[in-house]
Structures are given as structure tokens and as C-alpha cells.
C-alpha atoms as an extended CHARMM CRD file, in Angstrom:
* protein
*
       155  EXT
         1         1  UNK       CA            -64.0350000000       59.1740000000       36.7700000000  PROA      1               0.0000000000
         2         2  UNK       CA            -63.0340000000       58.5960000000       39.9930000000  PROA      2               0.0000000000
         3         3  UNK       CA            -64.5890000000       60.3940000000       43.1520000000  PROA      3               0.0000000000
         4         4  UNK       CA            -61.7310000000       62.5360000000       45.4080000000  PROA      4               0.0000000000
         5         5  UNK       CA            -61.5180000000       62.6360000000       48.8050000000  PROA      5               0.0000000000
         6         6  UNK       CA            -59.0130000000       65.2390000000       51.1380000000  PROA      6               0.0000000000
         7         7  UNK       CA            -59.1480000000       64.3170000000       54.7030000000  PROA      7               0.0000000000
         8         8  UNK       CA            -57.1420000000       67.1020000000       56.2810000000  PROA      8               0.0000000000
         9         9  UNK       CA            -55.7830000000       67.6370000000       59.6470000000  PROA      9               0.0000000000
        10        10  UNK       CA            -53.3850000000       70.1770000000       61.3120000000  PROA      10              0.0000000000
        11        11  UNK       CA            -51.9710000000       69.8900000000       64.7480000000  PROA      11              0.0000000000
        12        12  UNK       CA            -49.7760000000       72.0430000000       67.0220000000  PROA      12              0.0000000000
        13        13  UNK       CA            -47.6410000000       71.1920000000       70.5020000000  PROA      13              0.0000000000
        14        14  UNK       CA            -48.3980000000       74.6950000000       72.4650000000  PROA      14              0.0000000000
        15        15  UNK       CA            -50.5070000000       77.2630000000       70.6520000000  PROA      15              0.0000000000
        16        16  UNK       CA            -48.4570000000       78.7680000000       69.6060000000  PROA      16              0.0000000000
        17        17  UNK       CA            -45.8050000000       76.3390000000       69.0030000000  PROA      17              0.0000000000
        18        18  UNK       CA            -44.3380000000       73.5100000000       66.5950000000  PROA      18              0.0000000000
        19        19  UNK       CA            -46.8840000000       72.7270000000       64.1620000000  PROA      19              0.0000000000
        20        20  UNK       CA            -47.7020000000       70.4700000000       61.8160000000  PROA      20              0.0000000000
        21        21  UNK       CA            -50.7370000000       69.7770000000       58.9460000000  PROA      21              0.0000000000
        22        22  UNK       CA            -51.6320000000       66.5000000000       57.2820000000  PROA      22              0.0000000000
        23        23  UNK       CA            -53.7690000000       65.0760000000       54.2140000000  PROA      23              0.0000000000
        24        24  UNK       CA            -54.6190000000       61.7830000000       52.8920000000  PROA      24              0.0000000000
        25        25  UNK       CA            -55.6710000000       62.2530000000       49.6030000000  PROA      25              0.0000000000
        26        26  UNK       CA            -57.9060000000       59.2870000000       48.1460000000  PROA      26              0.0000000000
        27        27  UNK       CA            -59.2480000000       58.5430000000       45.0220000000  PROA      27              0.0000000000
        28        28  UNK       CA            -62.1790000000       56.3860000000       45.2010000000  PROA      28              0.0000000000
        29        29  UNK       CA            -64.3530000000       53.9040000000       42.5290000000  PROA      29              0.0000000000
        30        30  UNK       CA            -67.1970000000       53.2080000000       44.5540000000  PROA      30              0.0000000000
        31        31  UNK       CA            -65.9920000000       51.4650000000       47.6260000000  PROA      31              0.0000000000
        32        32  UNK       CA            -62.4600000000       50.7750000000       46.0760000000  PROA      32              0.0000000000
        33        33  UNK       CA            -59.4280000000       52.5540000000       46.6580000000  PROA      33              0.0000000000
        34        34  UNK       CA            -58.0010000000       53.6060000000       43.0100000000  PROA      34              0.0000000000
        35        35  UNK       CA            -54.7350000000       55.4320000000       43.8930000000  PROA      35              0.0000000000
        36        36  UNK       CA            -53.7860000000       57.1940000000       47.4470000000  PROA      36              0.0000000000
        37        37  UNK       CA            -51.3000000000       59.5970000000       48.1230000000  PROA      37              0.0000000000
        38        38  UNK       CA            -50.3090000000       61.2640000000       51.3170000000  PROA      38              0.0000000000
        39        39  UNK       CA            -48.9080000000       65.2420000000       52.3320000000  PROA      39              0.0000000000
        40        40  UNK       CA            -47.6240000000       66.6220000000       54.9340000000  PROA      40              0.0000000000
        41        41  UNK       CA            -45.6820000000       69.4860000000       56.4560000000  PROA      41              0.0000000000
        42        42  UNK       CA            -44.7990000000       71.8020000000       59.3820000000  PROA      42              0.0000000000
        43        43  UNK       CA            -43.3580000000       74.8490000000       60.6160000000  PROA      43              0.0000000000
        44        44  UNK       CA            -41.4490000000       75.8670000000       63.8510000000  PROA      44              0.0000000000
        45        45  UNK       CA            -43.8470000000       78.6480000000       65.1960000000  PROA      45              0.0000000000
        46        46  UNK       CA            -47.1730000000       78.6910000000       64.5970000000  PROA      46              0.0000000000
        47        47  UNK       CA            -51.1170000000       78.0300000000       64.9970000000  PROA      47              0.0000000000
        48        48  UNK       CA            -53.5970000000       74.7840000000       65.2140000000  PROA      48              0.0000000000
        49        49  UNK       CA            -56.0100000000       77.3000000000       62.7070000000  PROA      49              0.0000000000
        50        50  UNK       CA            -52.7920000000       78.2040000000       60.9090000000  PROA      50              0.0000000000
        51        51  UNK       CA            -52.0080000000       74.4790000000       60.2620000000  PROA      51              0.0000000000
        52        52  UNK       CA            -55.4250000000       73.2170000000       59.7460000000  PROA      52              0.0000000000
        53        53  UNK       CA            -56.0420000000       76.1600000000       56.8460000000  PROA      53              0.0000000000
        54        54  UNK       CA            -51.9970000000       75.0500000000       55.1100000000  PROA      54              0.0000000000
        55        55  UNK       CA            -53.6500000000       71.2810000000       55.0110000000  PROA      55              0.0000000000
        56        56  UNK       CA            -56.4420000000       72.3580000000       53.1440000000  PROA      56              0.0000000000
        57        57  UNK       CA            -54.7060000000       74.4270000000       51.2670000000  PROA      57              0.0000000000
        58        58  UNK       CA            -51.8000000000       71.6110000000       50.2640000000  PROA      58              0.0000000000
        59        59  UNK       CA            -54.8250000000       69.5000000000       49.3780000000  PROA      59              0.0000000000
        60        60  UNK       CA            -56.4570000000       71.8470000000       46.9730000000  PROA      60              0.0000000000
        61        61  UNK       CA            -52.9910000000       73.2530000000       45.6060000000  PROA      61              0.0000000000
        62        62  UNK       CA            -51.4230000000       69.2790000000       45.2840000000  PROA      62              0.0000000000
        63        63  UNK       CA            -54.2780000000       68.9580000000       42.5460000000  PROA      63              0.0000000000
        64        64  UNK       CA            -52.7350000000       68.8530000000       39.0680000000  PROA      64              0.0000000000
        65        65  UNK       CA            -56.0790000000       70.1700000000       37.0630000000  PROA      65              0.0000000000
        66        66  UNK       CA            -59.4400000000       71.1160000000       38.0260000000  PROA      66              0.0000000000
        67        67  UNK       CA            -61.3260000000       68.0240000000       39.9100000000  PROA      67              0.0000000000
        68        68  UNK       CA            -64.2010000000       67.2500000000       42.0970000000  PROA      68              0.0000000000
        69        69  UNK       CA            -63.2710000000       66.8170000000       45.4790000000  PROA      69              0.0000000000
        70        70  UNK       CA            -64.9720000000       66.1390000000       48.9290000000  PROA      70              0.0000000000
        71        71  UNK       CA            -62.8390000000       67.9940000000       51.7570000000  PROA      71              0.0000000000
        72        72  UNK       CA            -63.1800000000       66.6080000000       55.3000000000  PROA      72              0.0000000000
        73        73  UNK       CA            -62.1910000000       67.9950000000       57.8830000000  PROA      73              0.0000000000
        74        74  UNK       CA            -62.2430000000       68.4940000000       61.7350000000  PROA      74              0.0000000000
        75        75  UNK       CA            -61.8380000000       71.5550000000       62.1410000000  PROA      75              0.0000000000
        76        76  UNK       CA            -64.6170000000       73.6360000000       62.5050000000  PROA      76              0.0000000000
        77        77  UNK       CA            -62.9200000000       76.7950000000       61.9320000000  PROA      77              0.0000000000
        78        78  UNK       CA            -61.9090000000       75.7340000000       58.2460000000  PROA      78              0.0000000000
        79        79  UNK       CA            -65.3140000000       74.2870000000       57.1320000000  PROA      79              0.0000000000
        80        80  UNK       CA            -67.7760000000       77.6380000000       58.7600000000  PROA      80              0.0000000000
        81        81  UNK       CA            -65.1140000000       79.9500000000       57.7590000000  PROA      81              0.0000000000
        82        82  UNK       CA            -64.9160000000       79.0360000000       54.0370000000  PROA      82              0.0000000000
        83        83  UNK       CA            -68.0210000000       77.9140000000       53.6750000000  PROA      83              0.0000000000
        84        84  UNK       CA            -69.7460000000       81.0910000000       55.1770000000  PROA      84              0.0000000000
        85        85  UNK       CA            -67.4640000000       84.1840000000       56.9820000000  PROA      85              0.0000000000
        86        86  UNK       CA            -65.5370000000       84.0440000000       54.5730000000  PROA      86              0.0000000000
        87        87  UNK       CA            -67.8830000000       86.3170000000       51.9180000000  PROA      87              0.0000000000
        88        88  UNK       CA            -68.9710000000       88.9380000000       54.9740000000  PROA      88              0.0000000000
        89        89  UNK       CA            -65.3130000000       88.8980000000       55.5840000000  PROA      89              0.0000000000
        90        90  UNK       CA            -64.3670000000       89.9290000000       51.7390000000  PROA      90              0.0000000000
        91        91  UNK       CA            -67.2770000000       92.6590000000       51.8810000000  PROA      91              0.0000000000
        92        92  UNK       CA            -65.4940000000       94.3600000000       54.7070000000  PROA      92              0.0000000000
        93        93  UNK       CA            -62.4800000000       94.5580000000       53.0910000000  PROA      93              0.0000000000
        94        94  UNK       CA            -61.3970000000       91.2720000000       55.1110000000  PROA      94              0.0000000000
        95        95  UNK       CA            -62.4380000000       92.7510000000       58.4970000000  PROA      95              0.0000000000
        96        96  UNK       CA            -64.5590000000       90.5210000000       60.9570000000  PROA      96              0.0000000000
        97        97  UNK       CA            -67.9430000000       91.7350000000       61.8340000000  PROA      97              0.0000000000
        98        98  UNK       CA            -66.4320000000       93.5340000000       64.9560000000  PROA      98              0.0000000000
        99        99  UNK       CA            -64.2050000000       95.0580000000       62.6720000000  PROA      99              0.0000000000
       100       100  UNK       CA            -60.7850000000       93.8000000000       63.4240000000  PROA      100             0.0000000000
       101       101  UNK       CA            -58.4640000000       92.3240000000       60.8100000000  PROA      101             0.0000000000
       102       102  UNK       CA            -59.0730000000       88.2640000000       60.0900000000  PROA      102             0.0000000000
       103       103  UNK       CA            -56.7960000000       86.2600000000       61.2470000000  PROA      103             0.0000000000
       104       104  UNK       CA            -54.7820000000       84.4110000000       58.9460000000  PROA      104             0.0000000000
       105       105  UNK       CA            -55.8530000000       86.1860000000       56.2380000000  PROA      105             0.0000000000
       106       106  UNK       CA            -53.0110000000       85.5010000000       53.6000000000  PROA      106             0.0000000000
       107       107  UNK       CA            -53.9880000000       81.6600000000       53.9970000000  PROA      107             0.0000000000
       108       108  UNK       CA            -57.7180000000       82.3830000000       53.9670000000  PROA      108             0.0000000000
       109       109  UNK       CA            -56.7990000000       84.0660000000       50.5920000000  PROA      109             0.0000000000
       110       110  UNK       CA            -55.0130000000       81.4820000000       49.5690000000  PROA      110             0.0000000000
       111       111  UNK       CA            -57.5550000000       78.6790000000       50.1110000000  PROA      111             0.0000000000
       112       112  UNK       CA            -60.1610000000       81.3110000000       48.4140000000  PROA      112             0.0000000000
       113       113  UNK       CA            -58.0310000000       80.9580000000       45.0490000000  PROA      113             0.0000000000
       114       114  UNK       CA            -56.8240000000       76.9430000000       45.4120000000  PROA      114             0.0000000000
       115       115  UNK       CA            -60.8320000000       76.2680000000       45.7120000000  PROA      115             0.0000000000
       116       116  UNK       CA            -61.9960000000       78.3250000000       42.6390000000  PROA      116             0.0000000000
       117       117  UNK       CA            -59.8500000000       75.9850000000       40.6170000000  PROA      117             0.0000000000
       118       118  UNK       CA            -62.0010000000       72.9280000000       41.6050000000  PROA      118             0.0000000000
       119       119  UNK       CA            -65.6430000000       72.0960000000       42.3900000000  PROA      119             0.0000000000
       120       120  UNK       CA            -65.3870000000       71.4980000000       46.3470000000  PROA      120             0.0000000000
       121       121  UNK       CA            -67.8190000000       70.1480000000       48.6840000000  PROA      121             0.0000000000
       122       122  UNK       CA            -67.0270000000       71.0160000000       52.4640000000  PROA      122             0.0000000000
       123       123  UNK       CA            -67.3170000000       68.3520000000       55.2270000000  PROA      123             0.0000000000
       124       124  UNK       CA            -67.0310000000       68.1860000000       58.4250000000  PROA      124             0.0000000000
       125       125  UNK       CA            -65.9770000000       65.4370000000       61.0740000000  PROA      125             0.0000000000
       126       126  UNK       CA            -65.9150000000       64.7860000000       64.6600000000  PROA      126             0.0000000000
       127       127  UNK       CA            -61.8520000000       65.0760000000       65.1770000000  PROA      127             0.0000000000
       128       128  UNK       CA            -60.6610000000       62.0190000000       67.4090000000  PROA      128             0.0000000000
       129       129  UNK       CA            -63.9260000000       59.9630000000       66.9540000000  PROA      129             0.0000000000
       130       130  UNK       CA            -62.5370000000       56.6860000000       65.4040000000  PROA      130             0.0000000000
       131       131  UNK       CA            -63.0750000000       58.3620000000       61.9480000000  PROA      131             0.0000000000
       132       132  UNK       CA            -59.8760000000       55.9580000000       60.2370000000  PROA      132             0.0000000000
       133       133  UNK       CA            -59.1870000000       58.8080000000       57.5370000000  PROA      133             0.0000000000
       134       134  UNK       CA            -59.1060000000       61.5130000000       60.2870000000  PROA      134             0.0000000000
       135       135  UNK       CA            -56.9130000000       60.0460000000       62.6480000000  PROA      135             0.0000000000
       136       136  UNK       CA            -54.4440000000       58.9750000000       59.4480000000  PROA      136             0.0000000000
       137       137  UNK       CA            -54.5140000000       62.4130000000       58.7220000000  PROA      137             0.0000000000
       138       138  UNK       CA            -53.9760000000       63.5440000000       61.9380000000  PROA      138             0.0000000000
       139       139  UNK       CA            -51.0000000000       61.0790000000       62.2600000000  PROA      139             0.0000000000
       140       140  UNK       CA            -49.3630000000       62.5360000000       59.2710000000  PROA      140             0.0000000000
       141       141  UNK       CA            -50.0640000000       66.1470000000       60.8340000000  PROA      141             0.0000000000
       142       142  UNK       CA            -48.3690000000       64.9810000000       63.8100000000  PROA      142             0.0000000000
       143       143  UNK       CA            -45.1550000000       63.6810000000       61.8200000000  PROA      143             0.0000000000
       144       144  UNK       CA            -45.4700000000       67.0240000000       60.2670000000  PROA      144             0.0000000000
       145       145  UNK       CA            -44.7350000000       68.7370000000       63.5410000000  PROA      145             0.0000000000
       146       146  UNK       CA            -42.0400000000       66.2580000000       64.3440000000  PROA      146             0.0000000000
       147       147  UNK       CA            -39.0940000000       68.1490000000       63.1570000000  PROA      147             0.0000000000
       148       148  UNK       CA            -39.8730000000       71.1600000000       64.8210000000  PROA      148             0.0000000000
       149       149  UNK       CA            -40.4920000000       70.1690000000       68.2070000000  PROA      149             0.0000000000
       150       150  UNK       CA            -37.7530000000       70.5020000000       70.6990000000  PROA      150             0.0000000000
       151       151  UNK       CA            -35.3540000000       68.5900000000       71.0830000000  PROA      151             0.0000000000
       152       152  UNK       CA            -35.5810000000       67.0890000000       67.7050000000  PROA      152             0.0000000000
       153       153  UNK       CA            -32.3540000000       67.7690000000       65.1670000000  PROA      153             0.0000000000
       154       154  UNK       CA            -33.3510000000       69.4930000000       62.4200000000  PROA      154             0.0000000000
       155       155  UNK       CA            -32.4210000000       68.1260000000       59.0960000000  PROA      155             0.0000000000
């Protein structure tokens, strides 16, 4: 069986403002590429957290059974948060340790429930490093965003 890889990326022009998320999904046989497949998506008004959780979350959720699947990303906030705040979070009734309301909660749920379907290792990866699977995904974050910037007709 194949290994899978998710290199996600979000990106946003102003924050907040136009926003976009990408993922290059790769399924791997050692060192050779078996199939690859590419995601991505934006909305007018929004978050670089917002975006980076919705690519994770599009990876996970683009899966059509349970898999094993390396996530990398670059965003800091994604890997700690799920990895870690996320279960002092659900203790206090989804309250941060000062006790204010998390941020982006209905997305944190939602990438809660797309990982329990899979077996997911977290990585994470120095964005805009040279890493050639980050910056593709960041590329297809950024034509994400593309519709929504201004300027641009919408379709």
C-alpha cells in the first residue's frame, strides 16, 4: 500500500482579507510518485489560521476511506494546536487556558472529526524554505485566493 502525503498551505492578502488554502496530495511507493492530485479553494473574507485549518481539513475530508497519511504543514498554529491545545481546549468546554472562546472553533471541530477517520501523523515545515511540496502548495493556496482579491471578476 502506498504511503500518503498532504502538504497543506493557506494564504491570505490582508488579515483579514481574500484568502485562499492549498494541498498537494501525493501518494508515494518508496521514492516514486504513484498518483497525485491537487485542492484548492478560497473565500472573500477571512483568516491566514482560518485558511491554513480549511487546507487541512480539505485534505483529511478529500479522503475516500480511512488511510494513513503524513500531514505537513507550515503552519505552526495547525500542527501545536491539533496535536496538543486542542485536548485542554475540549476539557474547558473549548475555552483557552485564559478562558476566552477558541478561535475558529467550528473548523478546529471539524479537523477533530476528519482526523478520527484516519491514522495521521503531524509534520511540520519551515514555510518558504525551498521545501518543493510547500511552496506547490502554497502556489495552489495562492490561486485559491485569486478570485477573491480585488479587482478580480468573480465567476
Amino acid at each position: 500500500m502506498p504511503d500518503l502525503y498532504a502538504y497543506t498551505d493557506g494564504a491570505c492578502s490582508g488579515n483579514p482579507g481574500p484568502g485562499g488554502w492549498g494541498v498537494l496530495l501525493r501518494a508515494m511507493d518508496g521514492e516514486t510518485i504513484v498518483k497525485e492530485r491537487e485542492l484548492n479553494g478560497g473565500e472573500a473574507e477571512t483568516t491566514n489560521n482560518r485558511m491554513e485549518l480549511l487546507a487541512a481539513i480539505a485534505a483529511l475530508e478529500s479522503l475516500s476511506r480511512p488511510s494513513r497519511i503524513t500531514v505537513i504543514t507550515d503552519s505552526a498554529y495547525v500542527k501545536n494546536g491539533v496535536t496538543g491545545w486542542i485536548h485542554g481546549w475540549k476539557r474547558n468546554g473549548w475555552k483557552t487556558a485564559a478562558k476566552k472562546p477558541v478561535k475558529n472553533v467550528e473548523l478546529w471541530q471539524r479537523l477533530e472529526e476528519a482526523a478520527q477517520r484516519h491514522d495521521v501523523t503531524w509534520e511540520w515545515v519551515k514555510g518558504h524554505a525551498g521545501h518543493p511540496e510547500n511552496e506547490r502548495a502554497d502556489e495552489l493556496a495562492r490561486e485559491g485566493m485569486a478570485p477573491f482579491k480585488p479587482g478580480k471578476p468573480r465567476a
